[in-house]
C-alpha angles and dihedrals in degrees: 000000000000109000126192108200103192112199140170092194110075145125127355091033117087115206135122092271091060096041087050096047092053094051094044089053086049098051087034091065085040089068093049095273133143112219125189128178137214117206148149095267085080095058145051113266152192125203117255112253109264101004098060087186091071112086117205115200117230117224096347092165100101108043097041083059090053103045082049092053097039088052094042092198125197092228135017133215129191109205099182139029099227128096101305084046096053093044095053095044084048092054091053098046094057088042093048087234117155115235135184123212146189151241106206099159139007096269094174097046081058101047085049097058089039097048119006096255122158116257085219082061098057111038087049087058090047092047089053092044097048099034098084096048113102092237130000119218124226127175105223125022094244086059090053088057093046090055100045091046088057081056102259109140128213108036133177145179108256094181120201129227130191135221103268094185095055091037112064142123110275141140117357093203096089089098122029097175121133107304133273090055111204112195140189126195124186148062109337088219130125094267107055090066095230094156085063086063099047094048090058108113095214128149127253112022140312124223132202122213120183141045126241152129091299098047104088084049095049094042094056088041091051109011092104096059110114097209093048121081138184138227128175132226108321136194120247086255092047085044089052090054084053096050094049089048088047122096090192144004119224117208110181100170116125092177102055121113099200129353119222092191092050086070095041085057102053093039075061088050097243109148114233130221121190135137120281098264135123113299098027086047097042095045098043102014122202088301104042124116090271152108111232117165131152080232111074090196096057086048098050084050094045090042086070094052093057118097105251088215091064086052093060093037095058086051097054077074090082128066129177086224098060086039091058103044075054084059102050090038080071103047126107121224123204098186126082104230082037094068095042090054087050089049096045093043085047086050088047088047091057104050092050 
């Protein structure tokens, strides 16, 4: 099956929607797929206002129609809502193709900390936008009520994995700051709740991962604390080496649907605290080998009690490969032969 995947979130960001799409791509031509994005690095772009690594393609209109048209798919995502999204929904619903889109963050809850913006806004846009798509794909089941309570229909559960191969425990030298070592990996932006994580009065030393908009402020806040170090943008090698090092991951986010570092760290076997929201409480639950507390502080400390074999052992449980049949499971085909390769690939599935 030819499959188009349209996203707004691409190279050189580094988030969990580019990281999933990559793999999906990957597990999807595993499977005897072809697999084409669509993506900003074939148009010319702006940065988006208050957060410059984004890149926002201008007019894409025309083009998108014609790299639809020149790959003829079989079946069409759309990843994003922003202007390669809208184009490409444009482009099916004057064709009359059926699409399937995704929910990968809260967009609303983060334009409402950027810019003031009701929540009530922006959830009715994104219940116009995502309505005429065949399934809409959400990464946790809470996530899937929350949205069909804001009035979005069709709903489905789109899971995660994570590269258990790359992501394992290892060598425990990568940082050789003061013990305990607290770490954070992700996006330094507003959202992710980071300050949360510098305020924490906790022993031993805190490390930053990651790069954004928030970083230059927090830097010059913070830079001069003797027990809180900085690292840039990593590779997931280079990631892997972090978590093992680690003696817990900090995840302060309270706006995040999913995670996808919550689940590196634990393949490396790094115990996570975070507070008991969606993401942290949909990916480890209430029994889960992991520290949630609405005090930060009480989960950082009952983060370093947990067995750090146990950690890795629970995420053993997710694979790219069974996230990604769930993808294509969900996808909706408008060509004939299209539709008779999904049937016979969901019979095959079953009887696995």
């Amino acid at each position: 099956m030819k499959i188009l995947i349209v996203t707004d979130a691409w190279e050189p960001q580094v988030n969990g929607v580019v990281r999933t799409l990559k793999q999906t791509r990957a597990e999807l031509q595993k499977m005897g797929h072809t697999v084409e994005l669509l993506t900003p690095l074939e148009f010319k772009t702006i940065p988006c206002p208050t957060y410059p690594d984004i890149r926002l393609s201008l007019f894409p209109g025309s083009k998108v129609n014609q790299r639809i048209g020149d790959f003829a798919p079989d079946a069409i995502h759309i990843a994003t809502e922003g202007p390669l999204g809208l184009a490409a929904r444009k482009y099916c619903l004057k064709h009359k193709l059926p699409y399937t889109t995704a929910y990968h963050s809260r967009f609303p809850e983060y334009v409402q900390l950027r810019f003031g913006i009701p929540l009530s806004w922006t959830y009715a846009w994104l219940a116009r936008f995502h309505n005429s798509a065949q399934a809409v794909m959400a990464p946790t089941r809470v996530v899937v009520e929350d949205l069909e309570k804001r009035g979005i229909k069709n709903v489905v559960l789109w899971s995660r994995g994570v590269d258990l191969e790359v992501f394992k425990p290892g060598r425990r030298d990568k940082l050789t700051s003061r013990s305990p070592i607290f770490v954070y990996v992700g996006r330094v932006a507003v959202e992710k709740n980071v300050q949360a994580f510098l305020e924490l009065d906790l022993p031993g030393s805190k490390w930053i991962v990651g790069d954004g908009p928030a970083a230059a402020g927090l830097k010059a806040q913070y830079g001069n604390m003797p027990n809180i170090h900085w690292l840039g943008v990593l590779n997931q090698a280079e990631l892997a080496e972090v978590y093992s090092s680690a003696d817990v991951f900090v995840f302060p986010s309270k706006t995040d649907t999913f995670g996808l570092v919550l689940l590196e760290a634990m393949a490396c076997g790094c115990p996570v605290a975070a507070y008991p929201v969606t993401g942290p409480i949909d990916v480890i639950g209430t029994d889960g080998p992991g520290s949630l507390h609405e005090d930060l502080h009480e989960a950082c400390m009952g983060a370093l009690q947990l067995d750090r074999a146990e950690v890795r052992r629970f995420a053993e449980r997710y694979s790219w490969g069974a996230a990604s049949r769930q993808f294509a499971s969900h996808l909706h085909p408008f060509t004939p032969h299209a539709q008779q390769e999904l049937r016979l690939a969901e019979q095959g599935a079953g009887g696995e």
